[in-house]
Each structure stands twice: as structure tokens, then as C-alpha cells.
GUGU-503875 format. One record per residue: residue in one letter; x, y, z of N, C-alpha, C, O in turn. Coordinates in steps of 0.2 Angstrom, whole numbers, plus 5000, padded with zeros to 4 digits. Example, Ala and Ser with C-alpha at 12.3 -4.5 7.8 and 13.67 -1.06 7.14 Angstrom:
REM GUGU-503875
A506649725039506249785039506649845039507149835042 S506449895035506849955036506450005039506750065040 
//
This chain:
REM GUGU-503875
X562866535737563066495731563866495730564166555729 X564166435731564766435731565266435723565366385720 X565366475720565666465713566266405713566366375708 X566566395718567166355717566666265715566966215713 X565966275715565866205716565566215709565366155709 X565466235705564966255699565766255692566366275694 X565466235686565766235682565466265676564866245676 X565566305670565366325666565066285658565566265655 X564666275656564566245649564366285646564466345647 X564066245639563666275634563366255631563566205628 X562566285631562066235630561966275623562066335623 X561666235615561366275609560766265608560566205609 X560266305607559666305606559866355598560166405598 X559566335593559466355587559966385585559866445583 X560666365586561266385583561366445587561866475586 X561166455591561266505598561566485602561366425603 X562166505606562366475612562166525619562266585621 X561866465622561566485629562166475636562266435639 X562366535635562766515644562566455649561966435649 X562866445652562466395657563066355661563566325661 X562666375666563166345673562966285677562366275677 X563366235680563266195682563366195689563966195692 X562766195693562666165703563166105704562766065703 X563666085705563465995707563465985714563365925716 X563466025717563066015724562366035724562066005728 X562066075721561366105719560866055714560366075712 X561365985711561065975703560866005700560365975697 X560866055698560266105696560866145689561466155690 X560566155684560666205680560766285683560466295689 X560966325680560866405681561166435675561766435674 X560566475671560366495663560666585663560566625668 X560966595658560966665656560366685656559866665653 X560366745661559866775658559866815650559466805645 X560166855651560166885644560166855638559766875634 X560566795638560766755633559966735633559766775628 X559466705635558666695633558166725632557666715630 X558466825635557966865631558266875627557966885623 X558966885626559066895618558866865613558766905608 X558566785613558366755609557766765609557566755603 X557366785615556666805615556566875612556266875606 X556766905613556666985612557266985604557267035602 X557566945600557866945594558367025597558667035592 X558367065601558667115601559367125598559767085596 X559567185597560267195595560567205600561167195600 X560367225605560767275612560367235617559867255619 X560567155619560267115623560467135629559967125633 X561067165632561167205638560667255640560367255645 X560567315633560167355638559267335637558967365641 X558967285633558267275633558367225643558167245648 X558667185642558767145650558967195654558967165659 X559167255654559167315662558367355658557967365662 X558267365653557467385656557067335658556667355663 X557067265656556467225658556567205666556167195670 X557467205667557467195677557067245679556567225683 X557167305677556967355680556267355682555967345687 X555767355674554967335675554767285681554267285685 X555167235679554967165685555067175689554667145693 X555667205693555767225699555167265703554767255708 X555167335698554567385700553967355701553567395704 X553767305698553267235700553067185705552667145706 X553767205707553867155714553867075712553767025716 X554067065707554267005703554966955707555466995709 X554866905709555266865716555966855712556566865715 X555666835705556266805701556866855702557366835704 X556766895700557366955698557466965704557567025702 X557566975709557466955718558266905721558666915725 X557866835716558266785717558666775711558866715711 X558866815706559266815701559966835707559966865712 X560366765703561366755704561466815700561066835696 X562466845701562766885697563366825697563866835701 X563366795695563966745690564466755686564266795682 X565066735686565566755682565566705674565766645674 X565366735669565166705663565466735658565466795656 X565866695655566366725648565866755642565366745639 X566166805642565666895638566066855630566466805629 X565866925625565966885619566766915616566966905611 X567066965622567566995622568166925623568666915619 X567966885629568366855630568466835636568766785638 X568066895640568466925648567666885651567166855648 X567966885659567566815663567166885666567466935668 X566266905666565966965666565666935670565466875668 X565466975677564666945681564166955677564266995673 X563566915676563066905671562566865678562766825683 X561866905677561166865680561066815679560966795674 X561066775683560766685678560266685687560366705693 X559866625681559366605686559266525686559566495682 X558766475690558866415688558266415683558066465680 X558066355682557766335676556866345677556466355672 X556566345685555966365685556066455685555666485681 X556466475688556366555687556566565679556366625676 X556866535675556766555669556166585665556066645663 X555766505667554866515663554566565668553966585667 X554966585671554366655675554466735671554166785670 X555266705668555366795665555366765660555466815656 X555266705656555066725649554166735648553866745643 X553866725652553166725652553066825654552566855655 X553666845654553666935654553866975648553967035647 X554066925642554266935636553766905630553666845629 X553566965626553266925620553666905616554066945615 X553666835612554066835606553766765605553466725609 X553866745600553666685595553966645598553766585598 X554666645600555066575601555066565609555366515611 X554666605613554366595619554366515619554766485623 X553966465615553566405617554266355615554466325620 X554666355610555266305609555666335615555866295618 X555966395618556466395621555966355630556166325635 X555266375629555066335635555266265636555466245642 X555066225630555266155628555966145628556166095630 X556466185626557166185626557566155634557966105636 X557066235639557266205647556966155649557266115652 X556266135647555966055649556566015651556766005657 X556765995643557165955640557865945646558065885647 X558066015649558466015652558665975660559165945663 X557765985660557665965667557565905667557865865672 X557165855662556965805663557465745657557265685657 X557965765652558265725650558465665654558465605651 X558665675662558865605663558465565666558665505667 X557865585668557265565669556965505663556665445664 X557065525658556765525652557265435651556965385650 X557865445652558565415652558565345654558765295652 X558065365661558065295665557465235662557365175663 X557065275657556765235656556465175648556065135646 X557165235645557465225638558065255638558265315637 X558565185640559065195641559665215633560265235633 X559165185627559565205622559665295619559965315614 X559265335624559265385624559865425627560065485626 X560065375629561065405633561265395629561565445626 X561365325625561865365619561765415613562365425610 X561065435610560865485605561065545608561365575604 X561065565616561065615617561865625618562165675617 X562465575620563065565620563065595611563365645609 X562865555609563265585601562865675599563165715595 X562365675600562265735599562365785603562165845601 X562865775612563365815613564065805612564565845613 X564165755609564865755605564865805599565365845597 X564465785596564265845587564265895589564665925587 X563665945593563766005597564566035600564766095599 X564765985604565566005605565966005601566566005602 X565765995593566265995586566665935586567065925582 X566565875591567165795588566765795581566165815579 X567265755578567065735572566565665570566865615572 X566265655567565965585566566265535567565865495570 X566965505565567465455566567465445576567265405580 X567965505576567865505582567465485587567565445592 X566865505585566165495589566065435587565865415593 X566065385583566065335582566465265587566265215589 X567065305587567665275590567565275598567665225602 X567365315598566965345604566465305608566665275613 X566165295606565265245605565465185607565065145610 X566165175603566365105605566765085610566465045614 X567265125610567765135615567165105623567265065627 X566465155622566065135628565865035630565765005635 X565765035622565264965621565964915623565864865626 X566764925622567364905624567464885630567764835632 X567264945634567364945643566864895643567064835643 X566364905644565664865646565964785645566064745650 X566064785641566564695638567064685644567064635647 X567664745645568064735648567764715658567864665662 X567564755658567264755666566664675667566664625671 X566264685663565964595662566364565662566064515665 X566964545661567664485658567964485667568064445671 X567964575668568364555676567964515680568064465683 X567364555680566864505684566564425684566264405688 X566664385679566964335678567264305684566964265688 X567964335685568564325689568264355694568764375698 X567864365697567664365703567964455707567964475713 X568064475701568064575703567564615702567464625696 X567064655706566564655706566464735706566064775702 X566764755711566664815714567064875711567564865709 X566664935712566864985707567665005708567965035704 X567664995715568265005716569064995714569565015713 X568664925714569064855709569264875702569764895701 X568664885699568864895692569264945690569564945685 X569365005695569565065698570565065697570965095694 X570465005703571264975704571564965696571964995694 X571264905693571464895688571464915682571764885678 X571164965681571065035677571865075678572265085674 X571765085684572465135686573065075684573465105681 X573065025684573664995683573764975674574264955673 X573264985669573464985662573565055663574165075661 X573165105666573565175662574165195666574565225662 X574365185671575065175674575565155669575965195667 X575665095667576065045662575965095658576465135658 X575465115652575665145645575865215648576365235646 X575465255652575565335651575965385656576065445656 X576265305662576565345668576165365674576465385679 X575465365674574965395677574365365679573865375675 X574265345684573465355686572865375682573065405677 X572365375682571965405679571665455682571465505679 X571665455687571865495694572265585689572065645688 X572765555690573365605689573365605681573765655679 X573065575678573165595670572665655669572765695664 X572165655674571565705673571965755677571865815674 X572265765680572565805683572965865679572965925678 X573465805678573865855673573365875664573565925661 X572965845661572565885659571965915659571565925656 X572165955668571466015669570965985669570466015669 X570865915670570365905672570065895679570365905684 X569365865679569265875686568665805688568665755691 X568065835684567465785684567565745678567465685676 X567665795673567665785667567665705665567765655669 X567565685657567865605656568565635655568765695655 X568965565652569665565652569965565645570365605643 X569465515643569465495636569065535632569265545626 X568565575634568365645629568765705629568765765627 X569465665634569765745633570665715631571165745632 X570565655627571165625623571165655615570765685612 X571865635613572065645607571965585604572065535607 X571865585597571565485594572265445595572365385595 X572665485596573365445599573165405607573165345608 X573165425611573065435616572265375618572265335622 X571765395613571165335614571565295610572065325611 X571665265607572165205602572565195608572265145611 X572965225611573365175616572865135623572965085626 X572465185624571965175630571665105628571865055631 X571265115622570865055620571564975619571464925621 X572064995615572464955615572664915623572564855624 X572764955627572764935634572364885637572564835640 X571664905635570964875637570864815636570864765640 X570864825628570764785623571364705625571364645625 X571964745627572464675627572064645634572064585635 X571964675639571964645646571464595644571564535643 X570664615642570064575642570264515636569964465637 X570564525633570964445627571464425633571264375635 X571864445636572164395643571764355648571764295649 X571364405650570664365655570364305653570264255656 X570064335645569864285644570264215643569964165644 X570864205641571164175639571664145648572064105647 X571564155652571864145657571664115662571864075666 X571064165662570664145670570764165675570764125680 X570964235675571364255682570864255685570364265683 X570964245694570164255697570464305705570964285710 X570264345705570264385712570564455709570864465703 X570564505714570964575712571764555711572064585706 X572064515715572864515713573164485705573564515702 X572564425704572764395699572764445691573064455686 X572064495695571664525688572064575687572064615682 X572664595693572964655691573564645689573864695688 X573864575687574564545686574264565676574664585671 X573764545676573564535668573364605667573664615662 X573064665669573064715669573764745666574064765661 X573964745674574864785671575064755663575264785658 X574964705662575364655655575064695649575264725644 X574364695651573964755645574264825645574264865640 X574464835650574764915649575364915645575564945640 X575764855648576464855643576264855638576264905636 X575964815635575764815627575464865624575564865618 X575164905627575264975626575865035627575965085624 X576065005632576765045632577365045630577865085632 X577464995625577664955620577365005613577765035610 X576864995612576765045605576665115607576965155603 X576465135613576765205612577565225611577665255606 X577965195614578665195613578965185607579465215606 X578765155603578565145597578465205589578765205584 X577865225593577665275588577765335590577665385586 X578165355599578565415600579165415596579265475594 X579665355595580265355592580365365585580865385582 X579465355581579465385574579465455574579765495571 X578765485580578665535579579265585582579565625579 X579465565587580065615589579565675594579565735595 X579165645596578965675602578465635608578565575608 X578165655612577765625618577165625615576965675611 X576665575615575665565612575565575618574965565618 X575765595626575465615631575365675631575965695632 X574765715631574865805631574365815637573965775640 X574465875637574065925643573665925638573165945641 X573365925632572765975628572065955629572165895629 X571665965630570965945632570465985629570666035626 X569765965628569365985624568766025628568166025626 X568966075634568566115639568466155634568866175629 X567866185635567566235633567366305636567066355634 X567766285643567566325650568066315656568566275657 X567966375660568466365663568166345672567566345672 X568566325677568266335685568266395687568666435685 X567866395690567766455694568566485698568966535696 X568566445702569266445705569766485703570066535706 X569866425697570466455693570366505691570966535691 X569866535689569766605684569866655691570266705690 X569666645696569766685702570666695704570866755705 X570966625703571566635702571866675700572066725703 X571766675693572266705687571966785687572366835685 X571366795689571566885693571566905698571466965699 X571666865702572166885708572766905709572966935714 X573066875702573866875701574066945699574666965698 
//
């Protein structure tokens, strides 16, 4: 199991926060353990009930605890601590070795886990409920989330408009993308996620409402040029493209000169670090 390829989340099950790592070479989830018998077992000392229950299931010859990962998972100290996680079938093997009443919802909680995008494909209005109830989970605010929601229904307009003109391919959309946020922010989108630590992440859930306000500004002006013009091919689409970034880079300049500072920042809204990096930084 390679940790550099896995990134860390956080999943809540009844105002609990559930550790949880992400495979993406694996697709797969992988769950604290502790973190689910604590919820199961309601314990005060969730560490030492999970080293007696290893131990019983072990001496049982039990496969899970066998195939239990030791992963590196932020403790409540602060510090990056190997912690058990398993994936989401060996879960239900060791909560089925704990009595407790919330046994049956935290079973349904991993369901949920596995088959949300299953479910996605075939009630597609379910991506965006489940987008806004992990935006409210990660604390944006309502407004936000709203602007948010839009900001998505915006693009879809804009990318429809290119393909009009005869730009089709993702790639395309790609180029001209990189060329509004070039003009307003200096940067690629590429290199924008770069310089804020990002990596898969989106771009714009890890913006300041200054920073979506200039993006959407951007957007917004190219797809009123298109329409208004009729560029047709990638060269044409990207001459009107860059014009939308100035127009963006034009009001950031603008409201830099009032505020007496840069709206481009490193800040982002992770909640988790890379493996990588964490390896990094005690190494040093």
C-alpha cells in the first residue's frame, strides 16, 4: 500500500468525525478503526477497548485484523499517529464482533459509502444534494454554497457556448480555461493549484469569494463574447478567452489598488494533509 498515492478526509457520522483515507489507485475508501468502535462501544478509552478487541479477534483467527493497514492519521493531539484502518468490507466483519445499538446506522453509514455513486448515476440530482451537504459538513457557509452551485450551472453554459464554435474536446476546454486564469491571476490552473497545495483537489472550493468573483468574472465575460461573436475553432475561442481574462484582470487590479494587497493567496480549505508531505516534514 503505497501512502504517497492516498490522501486523508473526513467523513461525520452523527457529529462524529470518522477518519478516513482515500485509495485512488485502489478506489476504495480505508476507515479508522477505532474511530467505529468508539462509536460502537460509546467507550471513553477507545484505544485500549480496540487493543483488547484486536487481541480477542486475533486469538480467533479472525482474517480482518490479519489484513488491517497501520496508516499515518491525525490523533486529537495534533501529531500524524499510525492508526488500523481497514476497507469498507472488513469493516462490517469487526463490527459484527461488537454489541451496541448504533451497529445497524453506522452499517448503513458505510453502505452509503460504497455505493453513493452508483446511486449518482442514476439520479443524477443526487450529485448536487450530496455536493451541498459536503460543502455544509466542511463548514462553507450557505451563501457560498450557493454561489458555488452556480458558479457549476455557469461553467456548463460556458463550455456549451464553446462547443457551439466548434471546441469540443476536454482538452480544448482545458486550453481556454488556462488562458482566462492566466490573464486575471498570472497562472495556469495548473499552477494555481500548485501554489495552493493543491493537487486533485477542485480550484474553486479552495478560493477566497474574492478570487470566485474574479474566476466567474472571467467566465462570465468570455461566454457574452462568444455569444456575441461567433468565434469558431480553438484559435478563434482563445483570442476571446484571454479578452475575458483581462476583464478580470482589470477588476482585480482594481480592487488590489483599493485594498493595498494581492486577492491571489496560497490559503486553501484542506482539511488533511499528503502523505508525502507529512513524511517530509519529519524527515527534516
Amino acid at each position: 500500500m503505497n501512502q504517497d498515492k492516498m490522501h486523508l478526509i473526513n467523513k461525520i457520522f452523527n457529529n462524529e468525525t470518522i477518519r478516513t483515507i482515500w485509495d485512488k489507485e485502489a478506489e476504495k475508501y480505508y476507515i479508522s478503526v477505532v474511530d467505529i468502535v468508539g462509536v460502537l462501544s460509546e467507550s471513553k478509552d477507545r484505544q485500549s477497548y480496540w487493543r483488547k478487541l484486536k487481541q480477542r479477534l486475533r486469538e480467533e483467527g479472525n482474517e480482518t485484523v490479519t489484513n488491517c493497514h497501520a496508516l499515518k492519521l491525525i490523533a486529537q493531539d495534533g501529531k500524524y499517529r499510525l492508526t488500523d484502518v481497514v476497507d469498507i468490507e472488513g469493516m462490517f466483519r469487526i463490527i459484527e464482533s461488537v454489541p451496541s445499538k448504533n451497529a445497524e446506522p453506522i452499517k448503513q453509514w458505510l453502505a452509503r459509502l460504497g455505493k453513493e455513486r452508483i446511486d449518482e448515476v442514476f439520479d443524477p440530482s443526487l450529485t448536487v444534494q450530496r455536493a451541498i451537504d459536503t460543502y455544509r459538513a466542511k463548514g462553507y457557509d450557505e451563501d457560498w454554497i450557493i454561489k458555488r452551485i452556480k458558479g457549476i450551472q455557469d461553467r456548463k453554459k460556458l463550455t456549451d457556448t464553446w462547443k457551439k464554435g466548434r471546441v469540443t474536446e476536454e482538452v480544448e476546454f482545458a486550453i481556454l480555461t488556462n488562458d482566462i486564469y492566466k490573464e486575471w491571476s498570472g497562472m495556469t490552473a495548473k499552477e494555481y493549484k500548485q501554489y495552493k497545495g493543491l493537487r486533485k483537489e477542485s480550484l474553486r472550493d479552495n478560493m477566497s469569494e474574492l478570487e470566485v468573483a474574479l474566476a466567474d468574472i472571467g467566465e462570465l465575460t468570455t461566454r457574452k463574447l462568444v455569444e456575441k461573436h461567433n468565434p469558431i475553432g480553438l484559435e478563434e475561442n482563445r483570442k476571446i478567452a484571454q479578452e475575458g481574462g483581462q476583464v478580470a484582470s482589470n477588476t482585480r487590479k482594481d480592487i488590489e489598488a483599493r485594498l493595498g494587497e494581492s486577492v491571489v493567496t496560497k490559503d486553501n480549505a484542506l482539511s488533511y494533509q499528503y502523505m508525502d508531505e507529512i513524511n517530509q516534514i519529519e524527515n527534516k
